[in-house]
C-alpha positions as CSV (number, residue, x, y, z in Angstrom):
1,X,-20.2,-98.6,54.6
2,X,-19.2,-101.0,52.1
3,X,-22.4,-100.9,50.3
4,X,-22.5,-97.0,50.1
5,X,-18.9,-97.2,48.6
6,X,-20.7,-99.3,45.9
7,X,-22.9,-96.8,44.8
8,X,-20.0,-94.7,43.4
9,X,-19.2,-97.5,41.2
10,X,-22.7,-96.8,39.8
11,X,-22.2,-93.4,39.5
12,X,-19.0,-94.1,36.9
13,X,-21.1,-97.2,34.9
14,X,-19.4,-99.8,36.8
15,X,-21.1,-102.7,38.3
16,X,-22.3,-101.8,41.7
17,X,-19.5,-103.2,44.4
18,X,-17.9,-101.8,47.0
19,X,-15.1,-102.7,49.8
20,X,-13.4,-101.5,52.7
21,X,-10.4,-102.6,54.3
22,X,-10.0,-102.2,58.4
23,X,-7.4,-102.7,60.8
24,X,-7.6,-104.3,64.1
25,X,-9.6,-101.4,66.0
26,X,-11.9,-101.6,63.1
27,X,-10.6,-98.3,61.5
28,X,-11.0,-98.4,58.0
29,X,-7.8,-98.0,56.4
30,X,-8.5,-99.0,52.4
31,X,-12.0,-98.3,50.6
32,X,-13.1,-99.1,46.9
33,X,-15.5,-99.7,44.6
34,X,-15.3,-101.5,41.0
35,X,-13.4,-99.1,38.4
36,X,-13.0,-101.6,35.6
37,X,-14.9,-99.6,33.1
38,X,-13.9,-96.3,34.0
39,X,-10.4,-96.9,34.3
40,X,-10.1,-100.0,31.3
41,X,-8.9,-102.1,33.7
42,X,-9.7,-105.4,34.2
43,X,-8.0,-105.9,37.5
44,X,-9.9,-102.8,39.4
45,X,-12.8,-104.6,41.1
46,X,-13.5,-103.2,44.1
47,X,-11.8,-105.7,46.3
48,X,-8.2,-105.0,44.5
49,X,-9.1,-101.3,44.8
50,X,-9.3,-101.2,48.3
51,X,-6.4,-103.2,48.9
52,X,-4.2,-101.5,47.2
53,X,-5.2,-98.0,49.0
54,X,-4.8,-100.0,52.3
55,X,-1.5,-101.2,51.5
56,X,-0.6,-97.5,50.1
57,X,-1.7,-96.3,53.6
58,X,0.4,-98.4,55.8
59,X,3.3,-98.3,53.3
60,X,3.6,-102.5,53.5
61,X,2.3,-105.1,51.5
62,X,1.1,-107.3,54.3
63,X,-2.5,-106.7,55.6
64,X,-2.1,-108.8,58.6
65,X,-4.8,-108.2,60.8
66,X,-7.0,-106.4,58.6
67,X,-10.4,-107.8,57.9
68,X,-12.0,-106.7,54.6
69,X,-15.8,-106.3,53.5
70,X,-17.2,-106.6,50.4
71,X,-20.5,-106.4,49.1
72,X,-20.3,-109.3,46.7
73,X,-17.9,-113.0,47.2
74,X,-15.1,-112.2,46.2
75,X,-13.9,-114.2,42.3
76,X,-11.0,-116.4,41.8
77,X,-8.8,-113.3,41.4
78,X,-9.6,-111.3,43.9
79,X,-9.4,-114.3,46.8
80,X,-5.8,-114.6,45.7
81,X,-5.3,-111.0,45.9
82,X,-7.0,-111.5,49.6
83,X,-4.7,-114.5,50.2
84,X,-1.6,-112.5,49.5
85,X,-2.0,-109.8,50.9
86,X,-2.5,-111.8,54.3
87,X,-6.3,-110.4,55.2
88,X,-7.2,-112.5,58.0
89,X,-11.1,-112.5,57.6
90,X,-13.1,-111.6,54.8
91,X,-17.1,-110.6,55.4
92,X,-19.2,-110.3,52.6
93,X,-22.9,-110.0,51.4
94,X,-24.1,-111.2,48.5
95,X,-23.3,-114.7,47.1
96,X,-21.5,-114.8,43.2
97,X,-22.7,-118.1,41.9
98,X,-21.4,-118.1,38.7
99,X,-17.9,-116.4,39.7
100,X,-17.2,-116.5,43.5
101,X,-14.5,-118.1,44.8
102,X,-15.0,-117.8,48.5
103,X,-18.1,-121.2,48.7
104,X,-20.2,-120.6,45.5
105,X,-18.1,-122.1,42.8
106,X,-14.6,-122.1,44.0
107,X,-13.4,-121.5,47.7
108,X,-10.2,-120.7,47.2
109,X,-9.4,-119.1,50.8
110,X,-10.7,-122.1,52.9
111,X,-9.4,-124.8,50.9
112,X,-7.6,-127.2,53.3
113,X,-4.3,-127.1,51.2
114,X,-4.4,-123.7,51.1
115,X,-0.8,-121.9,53.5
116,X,-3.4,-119.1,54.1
117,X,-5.8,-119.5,56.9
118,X,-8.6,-116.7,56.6
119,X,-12.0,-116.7,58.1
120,X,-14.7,-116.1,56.1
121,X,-18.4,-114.8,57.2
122,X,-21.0,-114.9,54.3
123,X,-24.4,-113.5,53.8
124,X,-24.0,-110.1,55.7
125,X,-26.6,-107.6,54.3
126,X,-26.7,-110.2,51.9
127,X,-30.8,-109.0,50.9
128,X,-29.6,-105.2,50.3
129,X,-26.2,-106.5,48.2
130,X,-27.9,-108.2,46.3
131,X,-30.8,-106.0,45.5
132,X,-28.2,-103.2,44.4
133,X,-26.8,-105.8,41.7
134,X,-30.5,-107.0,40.6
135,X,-31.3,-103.0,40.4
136,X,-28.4,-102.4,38.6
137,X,-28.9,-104.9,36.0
138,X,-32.3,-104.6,35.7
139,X,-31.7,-101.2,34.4
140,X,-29.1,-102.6,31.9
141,X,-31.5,-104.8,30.5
């Protein structure tokens, strides 16, 4: 689901990612995709996106056991985001290594002085994530 919620991003000239947030019975309660070009801001990657509509929808700014799935490790940014808003497991696809903060370059939500304790599964889809960011680019170029 998370990689067809990327395709939107596409759609609107953004870079092709997409998340969803779910709750414990693995209803989705938060989707997004990146926005930062169509909206100016540099803040709407699709990780923050889908946050804040989870939040939104269960009126509280605690995610607490809600697991969220992104097509791309999450950056620097959006791991603290993750951290704050007390996610407790993070899945994602493709690996970021010049920005991703969760085992590339930084990994900011398993760092052993970190308070937050989230799980993390890499490399889910990871083939078909990344190929949407190679296809994306490639048609950029």
């Amino acid at each position: 689901m998370a990689l067809e919620v990327a395709h939107a991003a596409t759609e609107r000239g953004d870079v092709p990612v997409g998340a969803i947030v779910i709750n414990s019975d693995g209803v989705v309660i938060g989707k997004g995709f990146n926005e930062r070009e169509a909206n100016n801001d540099p803040t709407a990657h699709a990780e923050v996106v889908a946050i804040r509509n989870a939040a939104a929808r269960l009126q509280k700014s605690r995610l607490d056991d809600c697991t969220l799935i992104v097509t791309l490790e999450p950056c620097a940014m959006c791991a603290g985001a993750i951290a704050q808003s007390r996610i407790n497991k993070v899945i994602f696809g493709a690996w970021d290594e010049k920005a991703g903060a969760v085992g590339s370059v930084w990994d900011i939500l398993r760092d052993p002085r970190s308070i937050f304790k989230i799980d993390v599964t890499s490399g889910v889809l990871e083939k078909e994530c990344a190929a949407l960011l190679t296809d994306f680019f490639k048609d950029k170029s």
